[in-house]
N, C-alpha and C positions, 0 to 999 in steps of 0.2 A: 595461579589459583585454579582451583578444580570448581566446575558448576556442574549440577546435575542434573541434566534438563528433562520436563517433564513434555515437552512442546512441541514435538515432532513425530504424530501419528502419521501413519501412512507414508515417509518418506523415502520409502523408497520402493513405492511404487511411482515415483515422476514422472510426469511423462517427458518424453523425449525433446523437446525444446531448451526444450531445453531438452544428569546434565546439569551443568554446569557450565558456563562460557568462561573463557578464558582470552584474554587479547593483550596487543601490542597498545591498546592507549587507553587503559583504566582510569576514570576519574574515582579517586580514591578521596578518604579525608569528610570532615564533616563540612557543610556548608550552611549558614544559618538561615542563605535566601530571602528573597522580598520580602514583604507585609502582603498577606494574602488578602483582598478582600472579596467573598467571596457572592457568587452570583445568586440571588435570593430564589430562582429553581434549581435544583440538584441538576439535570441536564439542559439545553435549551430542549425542554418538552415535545413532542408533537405537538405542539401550538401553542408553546408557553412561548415565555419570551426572554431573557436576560444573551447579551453580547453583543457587540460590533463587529469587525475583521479582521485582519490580515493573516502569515505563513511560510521548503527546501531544496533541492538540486537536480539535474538530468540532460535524452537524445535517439532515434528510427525511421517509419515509411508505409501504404494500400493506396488504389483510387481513391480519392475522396469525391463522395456523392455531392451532385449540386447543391443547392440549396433549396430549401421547399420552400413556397410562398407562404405560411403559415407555420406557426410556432409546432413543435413535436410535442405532445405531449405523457408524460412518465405515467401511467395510471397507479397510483398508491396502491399496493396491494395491503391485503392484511396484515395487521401487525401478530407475528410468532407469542401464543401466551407468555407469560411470565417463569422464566425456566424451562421454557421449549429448550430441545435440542437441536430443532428442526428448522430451518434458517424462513423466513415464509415465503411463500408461494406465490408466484404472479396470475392475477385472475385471467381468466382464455380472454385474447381478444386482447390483449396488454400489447400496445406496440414495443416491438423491439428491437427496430433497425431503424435507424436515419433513415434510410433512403435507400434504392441498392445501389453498387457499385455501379460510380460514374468515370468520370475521364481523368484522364491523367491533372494533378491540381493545377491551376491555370498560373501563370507565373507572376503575379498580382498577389495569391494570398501568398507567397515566399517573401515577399519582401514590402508591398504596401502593409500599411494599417487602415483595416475596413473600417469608415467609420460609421460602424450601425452595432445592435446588439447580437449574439449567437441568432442562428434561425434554425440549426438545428440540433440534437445532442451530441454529436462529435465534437461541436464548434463547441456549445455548453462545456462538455468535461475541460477541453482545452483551456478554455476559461478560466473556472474554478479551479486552475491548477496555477492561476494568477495568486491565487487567496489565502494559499495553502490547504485548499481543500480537496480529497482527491475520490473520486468516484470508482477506486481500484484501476485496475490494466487499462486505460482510454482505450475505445473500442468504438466508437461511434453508435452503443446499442443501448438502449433506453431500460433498468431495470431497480431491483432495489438497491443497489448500491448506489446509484446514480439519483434515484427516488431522495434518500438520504443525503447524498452531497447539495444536491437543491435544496433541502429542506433545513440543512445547516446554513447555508447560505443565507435562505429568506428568514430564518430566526436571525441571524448577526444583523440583518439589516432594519428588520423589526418588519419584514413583510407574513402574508398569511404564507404557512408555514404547508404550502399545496404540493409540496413535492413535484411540482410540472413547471414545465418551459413558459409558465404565462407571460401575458405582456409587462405587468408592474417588476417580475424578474428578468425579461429582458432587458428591460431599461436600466436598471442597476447594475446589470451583468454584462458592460461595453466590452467591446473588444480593443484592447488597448496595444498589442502589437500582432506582428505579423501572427498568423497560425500557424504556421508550418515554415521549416527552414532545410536545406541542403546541409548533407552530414557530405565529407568527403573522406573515404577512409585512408587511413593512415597505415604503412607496416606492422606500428605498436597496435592495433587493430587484432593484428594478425599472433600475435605473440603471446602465449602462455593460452592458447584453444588445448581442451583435452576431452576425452569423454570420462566423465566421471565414472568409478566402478558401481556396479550392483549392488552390491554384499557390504555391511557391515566395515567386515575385515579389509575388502580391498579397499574401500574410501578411507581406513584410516592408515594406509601404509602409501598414499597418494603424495607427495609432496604439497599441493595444494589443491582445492576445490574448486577452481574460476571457471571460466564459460566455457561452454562446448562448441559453441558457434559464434559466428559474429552476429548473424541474424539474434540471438539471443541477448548478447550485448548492447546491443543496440537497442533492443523494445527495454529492456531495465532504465538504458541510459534515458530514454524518452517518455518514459512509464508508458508504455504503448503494449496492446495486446501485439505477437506475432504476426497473430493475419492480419490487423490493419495492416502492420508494415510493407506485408505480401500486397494486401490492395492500394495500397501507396503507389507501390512500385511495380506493375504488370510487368516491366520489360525486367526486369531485374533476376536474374539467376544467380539463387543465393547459396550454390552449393559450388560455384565459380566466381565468385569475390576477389578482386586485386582489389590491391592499393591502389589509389589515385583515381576508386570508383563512388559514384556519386548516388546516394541517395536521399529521401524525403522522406524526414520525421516531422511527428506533432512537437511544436513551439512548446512544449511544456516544464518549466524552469519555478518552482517555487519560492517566494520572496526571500530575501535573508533570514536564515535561523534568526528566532529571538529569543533570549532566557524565558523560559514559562514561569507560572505561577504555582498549576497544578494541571493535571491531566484529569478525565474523569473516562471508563470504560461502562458504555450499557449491555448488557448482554445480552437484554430482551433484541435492541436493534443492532449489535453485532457492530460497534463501532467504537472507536476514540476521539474524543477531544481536548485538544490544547488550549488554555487562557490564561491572559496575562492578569497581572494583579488587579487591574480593574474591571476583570472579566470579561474583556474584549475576545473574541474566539481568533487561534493563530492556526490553527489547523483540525483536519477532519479527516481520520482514518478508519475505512474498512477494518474491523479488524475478525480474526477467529477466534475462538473460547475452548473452555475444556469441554473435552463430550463427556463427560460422567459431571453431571450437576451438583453433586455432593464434594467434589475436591473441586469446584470455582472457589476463590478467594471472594468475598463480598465483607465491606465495608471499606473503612480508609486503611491505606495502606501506604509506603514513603520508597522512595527511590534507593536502593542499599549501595548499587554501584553502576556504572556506565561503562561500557568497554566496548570498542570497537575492531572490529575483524577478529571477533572470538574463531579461539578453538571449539570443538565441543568434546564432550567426555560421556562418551554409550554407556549407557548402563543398563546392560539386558534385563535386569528385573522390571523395568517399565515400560518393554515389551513385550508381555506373555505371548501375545498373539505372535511372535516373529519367530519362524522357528529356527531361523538363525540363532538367533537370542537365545534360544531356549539349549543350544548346544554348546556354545562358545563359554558362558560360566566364568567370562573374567569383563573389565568395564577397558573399552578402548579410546585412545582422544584422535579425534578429526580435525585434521587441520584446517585452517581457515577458507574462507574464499566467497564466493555470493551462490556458492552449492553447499556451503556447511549447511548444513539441518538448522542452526539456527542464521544462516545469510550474516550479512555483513552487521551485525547489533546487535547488544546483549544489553539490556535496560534491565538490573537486577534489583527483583522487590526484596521487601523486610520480611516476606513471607517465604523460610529456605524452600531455596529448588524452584523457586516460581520467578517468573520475569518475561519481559515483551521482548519480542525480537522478530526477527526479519527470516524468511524461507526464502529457497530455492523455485518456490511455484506458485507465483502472487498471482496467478491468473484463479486459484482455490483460495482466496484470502476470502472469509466468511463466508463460502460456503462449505468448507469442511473443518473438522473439530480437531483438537489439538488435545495432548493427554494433560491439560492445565494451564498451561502458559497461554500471553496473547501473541498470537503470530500477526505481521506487519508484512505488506510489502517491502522489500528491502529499498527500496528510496525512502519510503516511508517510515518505515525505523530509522536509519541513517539520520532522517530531517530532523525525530526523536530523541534522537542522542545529542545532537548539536542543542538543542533547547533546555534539554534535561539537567538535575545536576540532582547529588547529594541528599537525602533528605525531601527533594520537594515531594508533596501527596500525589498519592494516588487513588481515587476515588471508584471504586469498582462497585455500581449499581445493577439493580435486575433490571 
């Protein structure tokens, strides 16, 4: 099947860390799906209230900072108008770091379970990734995406909706296994690294799209930004990797896929969420939007197809800016990999050419625009697809 993806601005400018889909496991066919009942506010509001909890899959490595004697807190910044394009702004003065780089993690959080709540937002993201909620790449840095994973949080729980590390959300927010665990890499670690091409043309004459590095591998596998992993692991020289080398990632493993209900996208706050029929919240994703406001999709919309490790299929017309695009004058397909343009997922809407799916550069997941589609971390679609089916809605609000 051919998809003609609207979803991948700017892809190939990547940075170095690193339509239509098409895949090896399309869920095809109609599916009639739950009894929806649905949550008497259209999203959990900035201070409304409707959902409970729970949430998909992962594996990396930085120092991690001590812990501070006093909660971090996320300073809510402004909320972006209604149809902004412009993702909002952190007021000056907004902390943004846990803490700075401390010691190598002690060997208590690799294998104890601390029993107290996060103390700081490293620990927090870690956490909330217990829930199915993901604050984008964990990164230890306190911002809107993180603002928002708390604030989905304290809605599910029916706490005030502060967006910060308070104490009524610590306490809800225990830490229930270790933080961080020891990855030991493997050969198959080492197998199938490439540098992905430049151009258009050369990616789609590539055999496949997969990682470039194992350090890259490794932050996907653990949803973790790059440089935590870097501050994880000071001694670690990650351009000399053998097998049978040991590194420190964040414990961040999402609960089992569960069928959803419906999904709903805001695009004021640049996010998704998952709920089951009784509007219990299963997940909470960053996600990105179209940057031309007039081809977003808004209203309900229904799930058309599911398919995972899509191909995708170029079509230089919805690249004028490219000026590759603008020479080449025929549509090419890219084969798969978690560097295809659309990553490892392809959640196709009832709306043609439009659909969620997963990038090669989830460290830009909301805050850069997309020519329509919603772009997902690729864990984060992935967890999407297992949930997803047929038919179910899809609620795309301002």
């Amino acid at each position: 099947m051919l998809l003609l993806g609207l979803g991948v601005f700017g892809f190939l400018r990547r940075p170095p860390r690193t339509g239509v889909a098409t895949g090896s496991n399309s869920a095809s066919g109609v599916s009639n799906g739950p009894v929806v009942r649905v949550p008497t506010q259209p999203f959990p509001a900035q201070g409304g209230s409707p959902a409970p909890v729970p949430g998909p899959t992962v594996s990396v490595t930085p120092t991690v900072p001590p812990a501070v004697s006093r909660p971090v807190p996320v300073t809510p910044p402004p909320s972006a108008p209604t149809g902004s394009s412009n993702p909002p702004v952190l007021p000056s003065g907004t902390p943004t770091s846990v803490a700075p780089a401390g010691p190598v993690i002690s060997p208590e959080l690799l294998s104890a379970i601390p029993d107290r709540p996060p103390t700081n937002i490293l620990e927090a993201q870690i956490v909330l990734s217990c829930f199915g909620i993901s604050s984008g790449s964990i990164d230890g840095v306190g911002g809107y995406q993180t603002m928002q994973a708390l604030r989905a949080f304290q809605n599910s729980k029916g706490l005030d909706e502060s967006g910060r590390l308070d104490p009524d959300t610590q306490e809800q927010l225990r830490i229930v296994r270790p933080l961080f665990r020891r990855v030991v890499l493997k050969p198959e670690d080492f197998e199938g690294l490439a540098t992905v091409p430049d151009t258009w043309l050369g990616k789609s004459k590539a055999p496949h799209l997969g990682f470039e590095t194992v350090l890259e591998s490794l932050a996907e596998r653990s949803h973790a930004s790059p440089t935590l992993l870097r501050r994880l692991n000071p001694g670690v020289d990650w351009s000399a990797l053998q097998p049978g080398q040991e590194v420190v990632v964040p414990n961040s493993v999402y609960p089992p896929a569960r069928r959803a209900a419906l999904a709903r996208i805001s695009l004021e706050h640049r996010h998704l969420r998952v709920f089951d029929a009784d509007g219990n919240l299963l997940a909470h994703f960053p996600c990105s939007i179209g940057r031309i406001a007039e081809r977003r999709p808004v209203g309900e919309l229904e799930v058309a197809s599911v398919v995972r490790n899509p191909n995708y299929t170029f079509n230089p017309s919805v690249f004028p800016e490219s000026e590759e695009a603008r020479t080449l004058g025929r549509r090419l397909v890219l084969p798969a990999g978690p560097n295809n343009p659309v990553g490892v997922a392809w959640i196709g809407l009832s709306r043609a050419g439009y659909g969620i799916h997963g990038t090669p550069v989830p460290e830009m997941v909301g805050r850069t625009e997309s020519h329509g589609c919603f772009r997902l971390a690729n864990w984060n679609a992935d967890y999407l697809r297992r949930m997803a089916w047929v038919g179910m809605p899809i609620w795309v609000e301002l």
